[in-house]
N, C-alpha and C positions, 0 to 999 in steps of 0.2 A: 478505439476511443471509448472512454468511460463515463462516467459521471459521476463516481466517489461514492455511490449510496449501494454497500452491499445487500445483496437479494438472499444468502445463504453462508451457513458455516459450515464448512466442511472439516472431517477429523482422517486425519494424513494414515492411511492403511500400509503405507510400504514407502519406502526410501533406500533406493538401490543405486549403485553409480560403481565406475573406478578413479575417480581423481579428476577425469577429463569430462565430468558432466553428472549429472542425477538422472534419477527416472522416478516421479514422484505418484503416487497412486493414491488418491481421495475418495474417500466416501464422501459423497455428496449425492444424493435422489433426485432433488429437484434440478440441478445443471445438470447432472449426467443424463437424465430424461430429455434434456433439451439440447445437450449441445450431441456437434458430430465432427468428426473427425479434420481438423484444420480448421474449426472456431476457435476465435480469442475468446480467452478468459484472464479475467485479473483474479490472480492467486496471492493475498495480500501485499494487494498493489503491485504487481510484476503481473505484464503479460507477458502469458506462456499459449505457445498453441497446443490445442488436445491433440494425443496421438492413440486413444483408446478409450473407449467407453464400454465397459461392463457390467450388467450385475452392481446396479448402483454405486457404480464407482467412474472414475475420470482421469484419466492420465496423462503427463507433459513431460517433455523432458526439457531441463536447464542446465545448458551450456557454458563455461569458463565465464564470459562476459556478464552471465545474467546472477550467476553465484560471488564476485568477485565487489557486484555493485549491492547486492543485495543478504539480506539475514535466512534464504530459504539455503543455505549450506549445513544451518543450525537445526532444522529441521528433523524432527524423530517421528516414528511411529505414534498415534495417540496425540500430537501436537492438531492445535483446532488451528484453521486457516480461513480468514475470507473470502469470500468468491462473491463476484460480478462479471455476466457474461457483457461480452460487447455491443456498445449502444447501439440500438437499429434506427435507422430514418422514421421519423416519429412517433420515437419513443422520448417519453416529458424527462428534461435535463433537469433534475431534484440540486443536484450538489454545483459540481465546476467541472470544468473540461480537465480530465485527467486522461492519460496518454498509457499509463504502464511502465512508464522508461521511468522505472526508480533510480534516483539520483543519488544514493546512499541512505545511510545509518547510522541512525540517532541514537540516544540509548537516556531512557528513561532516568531524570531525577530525581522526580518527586511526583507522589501521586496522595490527591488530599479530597476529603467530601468539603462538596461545598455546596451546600443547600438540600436539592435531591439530587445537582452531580456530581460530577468531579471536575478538578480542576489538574492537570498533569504540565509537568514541565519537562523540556528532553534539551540533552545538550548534542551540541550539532556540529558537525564542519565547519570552517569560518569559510571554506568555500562555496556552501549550500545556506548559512545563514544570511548574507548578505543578500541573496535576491527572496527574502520574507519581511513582511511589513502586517503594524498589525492591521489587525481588520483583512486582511490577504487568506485567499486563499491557501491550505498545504493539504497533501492526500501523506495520512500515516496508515500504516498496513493496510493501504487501498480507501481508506475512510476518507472522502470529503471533510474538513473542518477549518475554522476559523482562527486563524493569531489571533491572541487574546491580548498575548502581554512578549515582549522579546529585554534581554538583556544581551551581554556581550560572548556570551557562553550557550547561548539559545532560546526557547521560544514556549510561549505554553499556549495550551486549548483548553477550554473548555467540553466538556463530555455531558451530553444530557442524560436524562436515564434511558430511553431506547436506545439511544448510540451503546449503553452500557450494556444490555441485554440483549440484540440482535447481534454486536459484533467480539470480537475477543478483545477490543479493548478495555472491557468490563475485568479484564485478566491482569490488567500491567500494573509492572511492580517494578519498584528501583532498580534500577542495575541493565533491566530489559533490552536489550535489541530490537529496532523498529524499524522498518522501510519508510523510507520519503521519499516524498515524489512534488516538488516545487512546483508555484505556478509557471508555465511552460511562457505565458505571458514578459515577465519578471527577464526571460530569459533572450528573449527575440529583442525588448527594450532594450537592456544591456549592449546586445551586437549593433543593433541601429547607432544607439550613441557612440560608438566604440567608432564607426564606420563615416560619423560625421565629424571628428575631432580634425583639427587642423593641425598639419605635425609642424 
């Protein structure tokens, strides 16, 4: 479990695989100092578990299921990624309950200054759209943030200036590829209703 508010960026040192999986290697100091081998980590927005820590670095591998739902397939050497390790027993819940189980990929529309942020817009699955409202919780590249505004094609957030400087989304540009990860909430709802319908 997470809470949306990344602690570090890390910059992707190796990306190895044959087809059936990656083996991804991060520079990252401060998580690689902390974590050990079988902690969670959200690696923008996908939990992955650690399989090695070296020499300021951090390693996972992702498997078929976790590359198929997610943009870490897209991933090269040099690419910055977010990291958040996993929430401990009272540790302060900053953002929303975020899980890791990315539920797909958005891809950036529009990205515009507005004031001192940004305002971005992403078009979305009409299968992962429907369970977002605004004012609702969504986690993009593991970021906790807020629906600001949704149409029929997707959704926008607002971005403050720390969100823009702490994380890589200070980075996105049209076109982008982005994990999401819905409120998990939005989701349990759905099934209850679903489970109370009278056929």
């Amino acid at each position: 479990m997470f809470t949306g508010i990344v602690r570090e960026r890390g910059r992707v040192a190796a990306v190895g695989g044959d087809g059936n999986g990656i083996r991804l290697v991060i520079e990252a100091p401060a998580t690689a100092g902390d974590a050990a081998v079988g902690d969670s980590i959200s690696v923008s927005g996908v939990c992955l578990t650690v399989v090695a820590t070296e020499n300021g670095t951090v390693a996972f591998d992702a498997v078929p299921e976790t590359l198929r739902r997610s943009s870490l397939v897209r991933l090269e050497a040099g690419d910055e990624v977010n990291l958040e390790s996993a929430l401990r027993a009272g540790d302060p819940l900053g953002g929303h309950y975020v899980q890791g189980h990315v539920d797909g990929v958005a891809r950036v529309r529009t990205v515009e200054r507005e004031g001192e942020g940004t305002r971005a817009w992403f078009d979305a699955p009409p299968e992962l759209l429907r369970y977002l409202v605004e004012k609702g919780s969504v986690a993009i590249e593991g970021v906790s943030l807020t629906v600001t505004d949704l149409d029929d094609a997707g959704f926008a957030v607002a971005l403050v200036p720390h969100t823009l400087a702490v994380t890589t989304l200070g980075g996105l540009a049209p076109g982008d590829d982005v994990n999401i990860e819905v409120d998990v909430l939005a989701k349990y709802v759905e099934r209850l209703v679903q489970g109370l319908q009278i056929p």
